[in-house]
PATORZA-917088 format. One record per residue (C-alpha): residue number from 1; residue in one letter; x negated, y negated, z negated. Coordinates in Angstrom, 1 decimal, always signed. Layout:
N
<atom><num>NUM</num><residuo>a</residuo><east>X</east><north>Y</north><up>Z</up></atom>
...
***
This chain:
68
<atom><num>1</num><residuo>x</residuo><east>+0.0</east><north>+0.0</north><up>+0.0</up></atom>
<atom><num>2</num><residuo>x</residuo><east>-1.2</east><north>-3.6</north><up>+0.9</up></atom>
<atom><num>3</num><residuo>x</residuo><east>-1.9</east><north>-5.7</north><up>-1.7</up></atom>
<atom><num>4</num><residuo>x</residuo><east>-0.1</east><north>-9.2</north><up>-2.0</up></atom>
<atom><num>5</num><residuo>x</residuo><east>+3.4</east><north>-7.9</north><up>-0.8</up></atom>
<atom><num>6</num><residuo>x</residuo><east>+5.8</east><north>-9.9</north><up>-2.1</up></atom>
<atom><num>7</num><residuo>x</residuo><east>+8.7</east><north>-9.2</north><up>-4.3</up></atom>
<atom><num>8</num><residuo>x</residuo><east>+12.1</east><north>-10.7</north><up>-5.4</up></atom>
<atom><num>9</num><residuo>x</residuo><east>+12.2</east><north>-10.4</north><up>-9.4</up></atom>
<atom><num>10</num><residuo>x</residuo><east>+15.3</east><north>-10.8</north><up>-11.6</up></atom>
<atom><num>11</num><residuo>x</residuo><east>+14.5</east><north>-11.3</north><up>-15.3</up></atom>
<atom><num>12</num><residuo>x</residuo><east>+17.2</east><north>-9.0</north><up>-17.8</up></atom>
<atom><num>13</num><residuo>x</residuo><east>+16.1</east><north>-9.7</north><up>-21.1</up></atom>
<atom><num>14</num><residuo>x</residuo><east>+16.2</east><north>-13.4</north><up>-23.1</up></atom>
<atom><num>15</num><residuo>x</residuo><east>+12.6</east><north>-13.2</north><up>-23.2</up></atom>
<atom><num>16</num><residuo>x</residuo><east>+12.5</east><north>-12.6</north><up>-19.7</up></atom>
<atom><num>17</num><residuo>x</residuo><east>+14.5</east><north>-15.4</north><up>-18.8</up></atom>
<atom><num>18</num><residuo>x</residuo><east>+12.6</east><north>-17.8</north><up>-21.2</up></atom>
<atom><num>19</num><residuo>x</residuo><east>+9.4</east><north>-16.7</north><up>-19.2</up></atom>
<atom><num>20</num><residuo>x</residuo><east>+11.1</east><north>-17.3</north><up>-15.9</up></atom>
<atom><num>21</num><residuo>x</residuo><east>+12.2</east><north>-20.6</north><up>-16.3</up></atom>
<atom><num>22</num><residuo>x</residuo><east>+8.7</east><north>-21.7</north><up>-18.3</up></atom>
<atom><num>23</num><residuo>x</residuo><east>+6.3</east><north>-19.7</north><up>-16.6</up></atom>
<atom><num>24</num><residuo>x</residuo><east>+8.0</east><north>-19.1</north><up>-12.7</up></atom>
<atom><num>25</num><residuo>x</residuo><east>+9.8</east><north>-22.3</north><up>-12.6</up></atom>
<atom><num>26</num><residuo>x</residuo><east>+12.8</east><north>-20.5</north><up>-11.6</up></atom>
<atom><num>27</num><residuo>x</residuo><east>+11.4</east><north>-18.9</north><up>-8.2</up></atom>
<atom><num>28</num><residuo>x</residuo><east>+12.1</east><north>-15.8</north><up>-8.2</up></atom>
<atom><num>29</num><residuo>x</residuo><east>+9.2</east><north>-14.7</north><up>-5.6</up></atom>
<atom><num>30</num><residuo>x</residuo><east>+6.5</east><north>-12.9</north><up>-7.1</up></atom>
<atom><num>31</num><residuo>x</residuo><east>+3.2</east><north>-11.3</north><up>-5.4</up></atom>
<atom><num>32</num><residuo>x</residuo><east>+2.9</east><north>-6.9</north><up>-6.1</up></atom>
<atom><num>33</num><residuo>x</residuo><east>-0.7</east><north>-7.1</north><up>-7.3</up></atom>
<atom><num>34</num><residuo>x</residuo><east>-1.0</east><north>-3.6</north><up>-7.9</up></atom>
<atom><num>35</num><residuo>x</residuo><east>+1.6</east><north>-0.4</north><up>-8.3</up></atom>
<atom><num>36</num><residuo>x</residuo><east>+0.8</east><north>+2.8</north><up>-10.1</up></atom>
<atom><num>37</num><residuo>x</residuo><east>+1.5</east><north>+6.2</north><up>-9.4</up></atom>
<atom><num>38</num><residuo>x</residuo><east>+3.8</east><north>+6.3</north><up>-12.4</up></atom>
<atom><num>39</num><residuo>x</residuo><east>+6.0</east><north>+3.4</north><up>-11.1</up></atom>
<atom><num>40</num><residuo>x</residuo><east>+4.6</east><north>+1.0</north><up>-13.0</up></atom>
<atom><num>41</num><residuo>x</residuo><east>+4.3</east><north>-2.5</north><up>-11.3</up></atom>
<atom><num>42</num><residuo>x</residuo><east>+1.8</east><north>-5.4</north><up>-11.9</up></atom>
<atom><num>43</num><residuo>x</residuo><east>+3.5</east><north>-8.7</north><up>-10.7</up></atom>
<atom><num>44</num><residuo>x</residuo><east>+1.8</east><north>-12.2</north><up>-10.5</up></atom>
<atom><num>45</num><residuo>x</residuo><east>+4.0</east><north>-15.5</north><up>-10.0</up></atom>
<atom><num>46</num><residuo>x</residuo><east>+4.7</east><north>-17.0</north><up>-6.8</up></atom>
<atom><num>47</num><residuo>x</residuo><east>+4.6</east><north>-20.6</north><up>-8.1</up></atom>
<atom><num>48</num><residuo>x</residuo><east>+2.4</east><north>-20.4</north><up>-11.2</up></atom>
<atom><num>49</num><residuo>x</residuo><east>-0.5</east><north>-17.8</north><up>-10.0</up></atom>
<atom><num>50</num><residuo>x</residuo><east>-1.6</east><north>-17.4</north><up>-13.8</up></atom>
<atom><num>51</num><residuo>x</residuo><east>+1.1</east><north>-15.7</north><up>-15.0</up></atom>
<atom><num>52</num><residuo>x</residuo><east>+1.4</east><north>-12.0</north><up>-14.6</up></atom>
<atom><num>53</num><residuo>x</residuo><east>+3.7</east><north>-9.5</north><up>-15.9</up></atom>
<atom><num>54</num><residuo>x</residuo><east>+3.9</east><north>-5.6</north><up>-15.5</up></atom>
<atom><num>55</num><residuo>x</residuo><east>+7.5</east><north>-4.2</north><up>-14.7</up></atom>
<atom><num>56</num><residuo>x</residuo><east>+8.8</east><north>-0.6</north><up>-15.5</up></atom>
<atom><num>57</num><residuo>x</residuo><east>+10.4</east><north>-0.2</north><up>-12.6</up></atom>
<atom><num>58</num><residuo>x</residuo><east>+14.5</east><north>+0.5</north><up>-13.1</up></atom>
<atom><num>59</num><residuo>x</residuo><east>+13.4</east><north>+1.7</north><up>-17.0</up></atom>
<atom><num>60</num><residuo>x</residuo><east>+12.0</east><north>-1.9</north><up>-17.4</up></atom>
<atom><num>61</num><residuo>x</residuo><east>+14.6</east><north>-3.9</north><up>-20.5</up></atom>
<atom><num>62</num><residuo>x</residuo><east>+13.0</east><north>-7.1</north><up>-19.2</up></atom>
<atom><num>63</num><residuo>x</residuo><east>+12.7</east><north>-6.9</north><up>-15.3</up></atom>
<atom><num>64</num><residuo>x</residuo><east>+14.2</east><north>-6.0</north><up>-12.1</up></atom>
<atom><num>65</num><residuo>x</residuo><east>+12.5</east><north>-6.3</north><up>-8.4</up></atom>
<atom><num>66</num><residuo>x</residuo><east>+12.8</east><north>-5.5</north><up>-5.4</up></atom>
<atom><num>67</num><residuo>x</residuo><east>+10.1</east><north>-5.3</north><up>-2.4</up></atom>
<atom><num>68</num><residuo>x</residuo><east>+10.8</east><north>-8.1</north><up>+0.4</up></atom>
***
């Protein structure tokens, strides 16, 4: 898998949301910087580059995405 794809990310949990209005500025872009074997994704903001986050995939209480 390339690395860099872009995903669409949905945040579930109140922290979650906190983060994505703080930390993503509300755009919900985000770049796949690398994705595990055991479905674990490691996500890095479209807007604010500093800011990474892992996702659990569907098991994740915090975060959905999807591939674009």
């Amino acid at each position: 898998m390339p690395l860099r794809k872009l995903a669409k990310v949905r945040p579930i949990s109140d922290r979650a949301k906190l983060q994505f209005v703080e930390n993503m500025n509300n755009n919900a872009m985000a770049y796949v910087e690398d994705k595990r074997s055991d479905g674990r994704v490691f996500l890095s903001s479209q807007h604010n580059p500093q800011f990474w986050f892992w996702s659990d995939g569907p098991d994740d209480p915090h975060w959905r995405y999807e591939e674009v």
